[in-house]
C-alpha positions in Angstrom: -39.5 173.7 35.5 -38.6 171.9 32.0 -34.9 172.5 31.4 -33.5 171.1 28.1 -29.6 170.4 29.0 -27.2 169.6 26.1 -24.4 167.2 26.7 -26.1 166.0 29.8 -24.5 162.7 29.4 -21.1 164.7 29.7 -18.9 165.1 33.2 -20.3 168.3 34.1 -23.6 167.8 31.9 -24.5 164.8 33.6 -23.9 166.5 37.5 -26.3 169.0 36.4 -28.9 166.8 34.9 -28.7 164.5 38.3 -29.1 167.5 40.7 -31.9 169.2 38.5 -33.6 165.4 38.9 -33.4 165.4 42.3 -34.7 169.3 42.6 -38.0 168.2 40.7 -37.3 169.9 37.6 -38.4 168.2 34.2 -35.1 167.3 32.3 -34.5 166.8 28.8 -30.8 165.4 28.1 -30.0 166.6 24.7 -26.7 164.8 23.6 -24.5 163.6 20.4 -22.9 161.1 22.6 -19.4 160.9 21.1 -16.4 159.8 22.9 -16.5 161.5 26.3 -20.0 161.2 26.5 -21.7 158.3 28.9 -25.3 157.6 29.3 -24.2 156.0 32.4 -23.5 158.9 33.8 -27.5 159.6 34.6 -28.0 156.1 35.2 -29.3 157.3 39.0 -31.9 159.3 37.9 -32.4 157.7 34.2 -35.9 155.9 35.8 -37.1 159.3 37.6 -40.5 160.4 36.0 -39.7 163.9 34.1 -36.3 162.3 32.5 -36.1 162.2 28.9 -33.3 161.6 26.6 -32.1 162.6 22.6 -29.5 161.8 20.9 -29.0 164.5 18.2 -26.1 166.6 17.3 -26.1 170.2 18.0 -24.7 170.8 14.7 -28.0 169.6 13.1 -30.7 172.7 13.1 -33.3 170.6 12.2 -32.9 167.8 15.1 -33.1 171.3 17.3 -36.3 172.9 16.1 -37.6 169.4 16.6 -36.2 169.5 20.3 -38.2 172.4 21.3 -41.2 171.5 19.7 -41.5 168.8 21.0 -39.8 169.0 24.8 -41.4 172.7 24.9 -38.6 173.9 27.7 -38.6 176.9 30.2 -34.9 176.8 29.8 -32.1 175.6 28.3 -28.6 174.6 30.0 -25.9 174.8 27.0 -23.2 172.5 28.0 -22.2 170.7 24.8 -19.1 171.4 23.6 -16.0 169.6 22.8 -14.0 170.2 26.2 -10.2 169.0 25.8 -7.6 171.4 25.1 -5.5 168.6 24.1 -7.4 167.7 21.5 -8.1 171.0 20.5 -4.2 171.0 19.5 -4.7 167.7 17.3 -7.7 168.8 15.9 -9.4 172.2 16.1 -12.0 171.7 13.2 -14.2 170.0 15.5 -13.9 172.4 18.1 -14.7 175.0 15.8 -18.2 173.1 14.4 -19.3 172.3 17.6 -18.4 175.1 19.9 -18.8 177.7 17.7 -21.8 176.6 14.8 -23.4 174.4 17.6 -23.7 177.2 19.5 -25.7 179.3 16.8 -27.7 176.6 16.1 -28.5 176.0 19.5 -29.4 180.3 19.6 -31.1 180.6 16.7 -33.4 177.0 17.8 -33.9 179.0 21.2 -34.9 182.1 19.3 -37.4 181.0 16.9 -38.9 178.7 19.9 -39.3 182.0 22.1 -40.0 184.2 19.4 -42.9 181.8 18.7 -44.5 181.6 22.1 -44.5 185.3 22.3 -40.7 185.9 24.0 -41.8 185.1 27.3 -40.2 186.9 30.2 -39.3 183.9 32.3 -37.5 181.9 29.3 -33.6 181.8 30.0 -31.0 180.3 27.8 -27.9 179.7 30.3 -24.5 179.4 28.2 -22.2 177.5 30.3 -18.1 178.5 29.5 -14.9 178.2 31.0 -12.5 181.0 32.7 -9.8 180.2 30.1 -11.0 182.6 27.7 -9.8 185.3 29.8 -5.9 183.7 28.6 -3.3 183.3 31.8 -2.5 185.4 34.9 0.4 186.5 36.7 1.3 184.5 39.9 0.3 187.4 41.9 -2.7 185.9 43.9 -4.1 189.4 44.5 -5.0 188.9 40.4 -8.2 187.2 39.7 -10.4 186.7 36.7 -13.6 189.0 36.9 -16.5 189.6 34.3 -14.7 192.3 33.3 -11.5 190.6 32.3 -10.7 191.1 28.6 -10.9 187.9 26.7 -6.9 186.8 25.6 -7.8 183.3 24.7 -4.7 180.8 24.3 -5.7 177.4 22.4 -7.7 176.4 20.0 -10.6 175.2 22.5 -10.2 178.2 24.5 -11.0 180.2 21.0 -13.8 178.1 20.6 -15.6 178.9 23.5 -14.5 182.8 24.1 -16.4 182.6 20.1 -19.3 180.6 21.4 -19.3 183.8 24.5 -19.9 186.5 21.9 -22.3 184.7 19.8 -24.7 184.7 23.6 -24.0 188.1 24.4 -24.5 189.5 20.3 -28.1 187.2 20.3 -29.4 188.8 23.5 -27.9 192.6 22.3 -29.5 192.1 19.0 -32.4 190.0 19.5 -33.3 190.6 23.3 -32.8 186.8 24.3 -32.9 186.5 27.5 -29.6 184.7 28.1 -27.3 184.0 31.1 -23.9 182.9 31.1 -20.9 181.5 33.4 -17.2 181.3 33.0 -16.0 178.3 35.5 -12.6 176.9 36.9 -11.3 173.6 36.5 -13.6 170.7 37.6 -13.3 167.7 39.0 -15.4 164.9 41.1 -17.2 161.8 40.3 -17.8 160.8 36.4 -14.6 162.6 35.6 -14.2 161.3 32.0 -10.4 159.6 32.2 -8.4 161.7 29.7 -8.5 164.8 32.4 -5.5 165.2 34.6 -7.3 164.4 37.7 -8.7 160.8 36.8 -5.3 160.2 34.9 -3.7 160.4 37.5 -5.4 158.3 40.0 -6.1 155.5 37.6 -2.3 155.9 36.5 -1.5 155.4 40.0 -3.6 152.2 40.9 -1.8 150.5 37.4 1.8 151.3 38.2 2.3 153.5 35.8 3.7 156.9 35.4 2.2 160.1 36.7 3.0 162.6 33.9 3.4 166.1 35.1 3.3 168.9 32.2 6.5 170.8 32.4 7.8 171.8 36.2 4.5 171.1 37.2 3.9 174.9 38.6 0.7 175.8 36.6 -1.5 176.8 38.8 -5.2 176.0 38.5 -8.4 176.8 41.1 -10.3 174.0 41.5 -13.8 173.7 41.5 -16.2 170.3 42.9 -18.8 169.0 40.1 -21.5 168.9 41.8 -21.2 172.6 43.5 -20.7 173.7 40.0 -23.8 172.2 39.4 -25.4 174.0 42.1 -24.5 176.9 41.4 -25.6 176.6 37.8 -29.1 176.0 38.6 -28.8 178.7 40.5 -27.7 181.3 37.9 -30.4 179.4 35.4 -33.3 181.0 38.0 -31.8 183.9 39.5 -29.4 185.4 37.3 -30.1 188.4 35.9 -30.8 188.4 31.9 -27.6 189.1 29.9 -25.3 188.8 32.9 -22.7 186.6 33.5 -21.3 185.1 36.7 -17.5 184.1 37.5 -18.1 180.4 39.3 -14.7 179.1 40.8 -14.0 176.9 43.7 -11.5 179.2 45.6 -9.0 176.4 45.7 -5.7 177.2 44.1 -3.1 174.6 43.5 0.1 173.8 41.5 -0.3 170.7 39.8 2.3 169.2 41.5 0.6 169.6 44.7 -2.6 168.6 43.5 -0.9 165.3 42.0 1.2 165.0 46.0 -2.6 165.2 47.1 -4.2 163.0 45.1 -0.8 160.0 45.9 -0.8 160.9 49.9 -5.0 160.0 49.7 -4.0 157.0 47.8 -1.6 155.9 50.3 -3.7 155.8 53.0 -7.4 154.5 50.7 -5.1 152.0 49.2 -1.3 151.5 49.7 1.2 150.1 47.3 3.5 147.1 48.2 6.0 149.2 48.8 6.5 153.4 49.0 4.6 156.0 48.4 2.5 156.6 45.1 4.5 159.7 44.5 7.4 157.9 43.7 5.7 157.4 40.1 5.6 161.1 39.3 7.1 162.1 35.8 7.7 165.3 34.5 7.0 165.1 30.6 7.3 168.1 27.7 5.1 171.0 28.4 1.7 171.3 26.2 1.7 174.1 23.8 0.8 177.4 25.0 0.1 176.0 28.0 -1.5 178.9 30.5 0.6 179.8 33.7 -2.8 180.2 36.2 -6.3 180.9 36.3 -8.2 181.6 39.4 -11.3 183.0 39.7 -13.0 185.8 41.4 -16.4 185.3 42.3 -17.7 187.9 43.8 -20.6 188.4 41.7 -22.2 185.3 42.2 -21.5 185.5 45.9 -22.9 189.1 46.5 -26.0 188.8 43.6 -26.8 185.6 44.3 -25.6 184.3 47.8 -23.4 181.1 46.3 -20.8 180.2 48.2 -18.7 176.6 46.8 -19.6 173.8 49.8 -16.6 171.4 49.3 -12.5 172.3 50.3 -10.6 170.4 47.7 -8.7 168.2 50.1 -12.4 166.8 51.0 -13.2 166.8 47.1 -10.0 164.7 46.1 -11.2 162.1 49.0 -14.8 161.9 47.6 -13.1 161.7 43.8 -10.3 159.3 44.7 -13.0 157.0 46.5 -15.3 156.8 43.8 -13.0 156.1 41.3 -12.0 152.9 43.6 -15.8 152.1 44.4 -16.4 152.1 40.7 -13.9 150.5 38.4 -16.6 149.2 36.3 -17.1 152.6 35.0 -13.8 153.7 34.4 -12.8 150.1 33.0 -15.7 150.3 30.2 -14.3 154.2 29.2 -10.3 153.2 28.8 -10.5 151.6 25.0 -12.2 155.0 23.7 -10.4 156.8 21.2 -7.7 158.7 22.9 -7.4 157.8 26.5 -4.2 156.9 27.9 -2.5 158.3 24.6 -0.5 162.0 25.1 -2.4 164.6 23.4 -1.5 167.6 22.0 1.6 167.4 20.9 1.1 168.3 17.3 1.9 171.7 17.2 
């Protein structure tokens, strides 16, 4: 198959464009390559015969039609899209062009392409999203996210993409695309780009310094392992059914403040300090704006429809993150100077 993947040089863009590699598939990695973007990131399968890259923007129609002309795909993978919420508080405009007007561009591209080689049945446009559109739950663990949950979106990112959502569903109502989509949890894993709290934290922790916790640290987030999000993407990309969409979570709820005790007790052991533990550097800082109280995802759907079942616990995720973040400092080291990292975010509003 010939899947066109935007941001494929992001975190999660990049998982799915090395897993589709490895599966056979033809990839095209569509990206802008701004400031969380990495061409490193495919570096593994960069070589492979069936790998191709462009850089263009999705904001620019023109470098689309060209795209698909060109790369002629069976499907596209929509994962481009500016991803930080912190930012999003700094500075939605961008948020709003790409997420939003990057999105039409990248339907009405699909359309015309499909339209013109006579709206074959087997062509799939798969919108990738997040589960906070569906806004915060209550701590009651019985509570999940489902399909069905109304959209109560929080932050200006979170806007962005519960926008981008309708546009999908109002292209394949309207015009009979034939689109999928998914709403995922938090991510994490290797090529974590080091502004999330995740990487922060670990690489905060080999340097000494402080490991900032938002508020009481008792948001509560389900965590899910790259690369069995990229799994089960593929996997709603060639069995889900047209204008679904499918819950994908990790069914691993933390606090942050556990997940942070985690992440220090792994680094203990992989690589103690002089002295203590690397807990001892935890810092509670002012709470982000609107910050959400949980998400956790039910994913039932994909489960019963589609047999996908996440592979990794998050205790053995953390251990595979933490370790490849000490294997390869190289990587993280050549990310630190971008725009942003280690600065707090957000705090604008």
């Amino acid at each position: 198959m010939k899947i066109l993947v935007t941001g494929g040089a992001g975190f999660i863009g990049s998982a799915v464009v090395r897993l589709a590699m490895r599966r056979g598939h033809r990839v095209t990695n569509l990206d802008a390559l701004t400031y969380a973007a990495c061409l490193d990131n495919v570096t593994p399968v960069s070589d492979m015969a069936g790998y191709s890259f462009v850089q263009a923007d999705i904001r620019d129609r023109a470098a689309l039609d060209a795209v698909f002309a060109e790369h002629a795909p069976d499907a596209v993978m929509h994962l481009a899209a500016e991803s930080h919420v912190d930012r999003s508080i700094d500075g939605p405009g961008a948020f709003i062009e790409t997420n939003i007007t990057g999105t039409y561009n990248m339907l009405e591209a699909a359309r015309g392409y499909w339209v013109g080689r006579g709206r074959p049945d087997g062509f799939r446009f798969h919108h990738i999203s997040t589960d906070e559109v569906y806004g915060s739950l209550p701590a009651d663990p019985a509570i999940k996210f489902t399909e069905t949950t109304a959209y109560d979106p929080r932050s200006p990112y979170s806007a962005s993409k519960a926008a981008s959502d309708h546009l999908v569903r109002a292209w394949h109502e309207t015009y009979g695309l034939p689109v999928v989509l998914s709403n995922c949890s938090n991510n994490y894993g290797p090529y974590h780009f080091p502004e999330k709290l995740i990487p922060v934290v670990i690489l905060n922790a080999l340097a000494g310094k402080p490991l900032p916790i938002y508020g009481d640290g008792t948001n509560i987030r389900d965590w899910l392992y790259v690369e069995d999000h990229a799994d089960a993407l593929l996997l709603v990309m060639q069995k889900g059914r047209p204008g679904r969409s499918y819950n994908i979570g990790g069914g691993n709820e933390r606090t942050n403040l556990d997940l942070v005790r985690t992440i220090c007790a792994i680094l203990d052991e992989k690589r103690p300090r002089p002295a203590g533990s690397y807990a001892e550097q935890i810092t509670f800082v002012p709470d982000r704006p609107g910050h959400d109280a949980r998400y956790a995802i039910d994913a039932g759907r994909i489960r019963d429809e589609l047999g996908w079942r996440p592979s990794v616990t998050v205790e053995e995720g953390l251990e595979k993150t933490v370790q490849w973040y000490l294997d390869n400092e190289a990587w993280w080291r050549a990310l630190q100077d971008r725009h942003g990292v280690g600065e707090r975010l957000g705090t604008r509003a």
